[in-house]
C-alpha positions in Angstrom: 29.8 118.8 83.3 30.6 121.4 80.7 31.1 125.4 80.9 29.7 128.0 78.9 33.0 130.1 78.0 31.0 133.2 79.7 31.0 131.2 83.1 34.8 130.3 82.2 35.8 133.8 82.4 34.1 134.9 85.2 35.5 132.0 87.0 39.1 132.8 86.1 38.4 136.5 86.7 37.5 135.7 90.1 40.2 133.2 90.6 42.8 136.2 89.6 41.7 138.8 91.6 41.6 136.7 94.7 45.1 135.7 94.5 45.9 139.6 93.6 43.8 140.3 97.4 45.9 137.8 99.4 48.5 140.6 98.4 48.0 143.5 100.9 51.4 145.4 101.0 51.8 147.2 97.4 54.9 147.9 96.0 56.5 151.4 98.3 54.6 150.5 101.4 56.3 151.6 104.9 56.2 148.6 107.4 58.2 151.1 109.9 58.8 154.8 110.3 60.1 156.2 113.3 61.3 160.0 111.8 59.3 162.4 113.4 56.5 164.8 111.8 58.0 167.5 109.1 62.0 167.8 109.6 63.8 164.7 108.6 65.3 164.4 112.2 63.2 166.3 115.2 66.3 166.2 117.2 66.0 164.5 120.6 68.7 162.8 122.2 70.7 160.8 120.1 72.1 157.1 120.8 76.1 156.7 120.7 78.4 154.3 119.4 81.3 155.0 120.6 84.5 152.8 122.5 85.5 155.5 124.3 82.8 156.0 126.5 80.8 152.5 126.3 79.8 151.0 123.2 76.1 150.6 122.2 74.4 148.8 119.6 71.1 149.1 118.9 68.0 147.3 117.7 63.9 149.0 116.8 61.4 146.0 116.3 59.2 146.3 113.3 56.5 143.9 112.3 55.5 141.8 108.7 51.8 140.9 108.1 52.6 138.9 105.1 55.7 137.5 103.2 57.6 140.6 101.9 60.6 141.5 99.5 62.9 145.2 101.3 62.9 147.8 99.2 64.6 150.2 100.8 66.1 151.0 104.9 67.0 154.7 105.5 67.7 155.4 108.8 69.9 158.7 110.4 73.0 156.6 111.3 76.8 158.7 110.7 80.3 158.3 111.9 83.4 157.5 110.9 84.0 153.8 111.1 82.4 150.3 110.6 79.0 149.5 111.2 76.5 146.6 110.2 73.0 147.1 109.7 70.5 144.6 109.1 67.4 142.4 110.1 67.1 139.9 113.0 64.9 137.5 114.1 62.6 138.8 117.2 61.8 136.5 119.5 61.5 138.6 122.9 61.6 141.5 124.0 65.7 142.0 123.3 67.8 140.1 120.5 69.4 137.1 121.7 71.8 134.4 120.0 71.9 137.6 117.4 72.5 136.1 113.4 72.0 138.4 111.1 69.3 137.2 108.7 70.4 139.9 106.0 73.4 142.7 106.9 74.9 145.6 104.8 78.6 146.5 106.0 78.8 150.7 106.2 82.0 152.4 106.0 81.1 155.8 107.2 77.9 156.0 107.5 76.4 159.4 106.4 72.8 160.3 108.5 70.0 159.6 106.0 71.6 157.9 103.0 69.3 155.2 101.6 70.0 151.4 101.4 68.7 149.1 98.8 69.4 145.9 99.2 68.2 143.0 96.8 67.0 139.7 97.6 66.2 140.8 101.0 62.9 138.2 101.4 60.9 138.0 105.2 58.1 135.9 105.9 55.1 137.5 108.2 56.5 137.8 111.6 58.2 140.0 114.5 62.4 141.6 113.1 65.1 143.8 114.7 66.2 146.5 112.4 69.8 146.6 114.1 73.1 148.2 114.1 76.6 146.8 115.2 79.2 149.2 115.8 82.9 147.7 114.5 85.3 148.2 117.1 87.0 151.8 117.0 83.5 153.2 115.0 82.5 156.9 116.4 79.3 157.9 115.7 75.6 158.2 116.4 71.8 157.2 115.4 69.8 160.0 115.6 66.7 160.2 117.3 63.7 161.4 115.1 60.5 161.2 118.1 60.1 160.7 121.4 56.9 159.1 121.1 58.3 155.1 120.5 55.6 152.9 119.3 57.7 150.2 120.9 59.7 149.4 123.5 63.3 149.0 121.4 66.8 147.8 122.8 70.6 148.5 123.3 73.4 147.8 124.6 75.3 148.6 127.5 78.8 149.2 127.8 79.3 145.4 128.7 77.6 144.2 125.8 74.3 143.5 127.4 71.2 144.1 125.6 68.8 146.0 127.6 65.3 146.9 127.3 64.6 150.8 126.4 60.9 152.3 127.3 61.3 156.0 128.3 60.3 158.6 126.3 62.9 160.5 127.7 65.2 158.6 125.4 64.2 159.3 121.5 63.3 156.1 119.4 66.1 156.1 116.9 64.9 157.2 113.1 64.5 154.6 110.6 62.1 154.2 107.5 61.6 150.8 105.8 60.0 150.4 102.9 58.6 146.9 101.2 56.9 145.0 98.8 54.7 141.8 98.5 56.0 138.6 98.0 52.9 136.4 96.3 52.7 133.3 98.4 52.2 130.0 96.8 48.0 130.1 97.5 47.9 133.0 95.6 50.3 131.9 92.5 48.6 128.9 92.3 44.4 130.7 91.9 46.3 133.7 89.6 47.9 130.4 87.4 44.4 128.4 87.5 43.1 132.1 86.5 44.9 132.5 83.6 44.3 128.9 82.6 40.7 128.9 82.3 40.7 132.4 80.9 43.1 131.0 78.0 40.5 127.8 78.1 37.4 129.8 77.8 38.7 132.0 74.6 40.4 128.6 72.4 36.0 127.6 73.7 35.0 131.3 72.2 37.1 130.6 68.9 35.8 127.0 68.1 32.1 127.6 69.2 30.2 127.3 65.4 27.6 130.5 65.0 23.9 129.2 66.7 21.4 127.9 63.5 19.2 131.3 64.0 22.4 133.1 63.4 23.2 131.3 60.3 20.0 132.1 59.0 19.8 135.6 59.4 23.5 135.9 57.8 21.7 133.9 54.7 18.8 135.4 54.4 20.6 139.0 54.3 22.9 137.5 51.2 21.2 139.4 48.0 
């Protein structure tokens, strides 16, 4: 069965642009953004980490439609001290058997500085965007809206995670920004693309001009 180069490259065209629509999260796309509308930070109640009085980590759930690379995590996290941020796995409705899938180590955190991190890779699924408070770390996660899209976690001063679902108790502010991650599907039909479009010109090249053609071009010679 042979091809006309024509139906070659509409083929591979097609073959392209579905692998480039099993991409739906562009490059700069927010997966999670709990600041509140205008000021960076609305200002509700803030959550503490703090020895003195209790310590409290805490963890917002964010979800992934599709494998994804991290761009960027800014959330409003200061003190003075150690912290960890990073992503968990979420498998109910607190983190449990908690290991870190990526972490950044913060030495004095300032509220709103942006982390990049590289190689940061996440299949489609349910994460924790978490922060662990060293020992001796003072300091806070601001709240940017008490209007939680989610029921998010903490936990108490004996380590417990616990459930939080009041609005009375501002969802922490974080931002995180991604990018797709082709899958192998759509490598494979943007490869087989490019193939037959590279197939259908070398056919373009080496087709000889029709008979008719050839005569015309003659008959036109003086």
């Amino acid at each position: 069965m042979k091809f006309k180069p024509q139906t070659l490259l509409k083929t591979s065209a097609l073959l392209v642009l579905c692998g480039l629509a099993g991409q739906s999260h562009a490059a700069g796309t927010v997966v999670l953004d709990s600041y509140g509308p205008g000021a960076a930070v609305d200002g509700w109640p803030t959550q503490v980490f703090q020895d003195g009085v209790g310590r409290q980590d805490v963890a917002i759930p964010f979800s992934l439609s599709m494998a994804t690379s991290i761009e960027s995590i800014l959330t409003s996290i200061e003190g003075l001290g150690g912290v960890t941020v990073g992503i968990l796995a979420k498998q109910g409705s607190v983190p449990s058997a908690a290991t870190w899938l990526y972490s950044r180590h913060l030495d004095n955190p300032a509220a709103n500085s942006l982390l990049t991190p590289s190689g940061w890779a996440l299949d489609a699924g349910n994460y924790w965007l978490a922060a662990v408070a060293d020992n001796g770390f003072s300091g806070t996660w601001q709240s940017g809206t008490d209007v939680p899209s989610a029921n998010w976690a903490y936990t108490s001063s004996a380590g417990t995670w616990q459930v939080v679902s009041s609005s009375f108790i501002g969802l922490p502010a974080a931002r995180i920004t991604v990018s797709a991650v082709p899958e192998p599907a759509s490598y494979a039909l943007m490869l087989a693309g490019g193939l037959l479009i590279a197939a259908a010109r070398r056919r373009q090249s080496r087709t000889p001009a029709s008979p008719a053609l050839n005569a015309n071009a003659q008959g036109a010679t003086p």
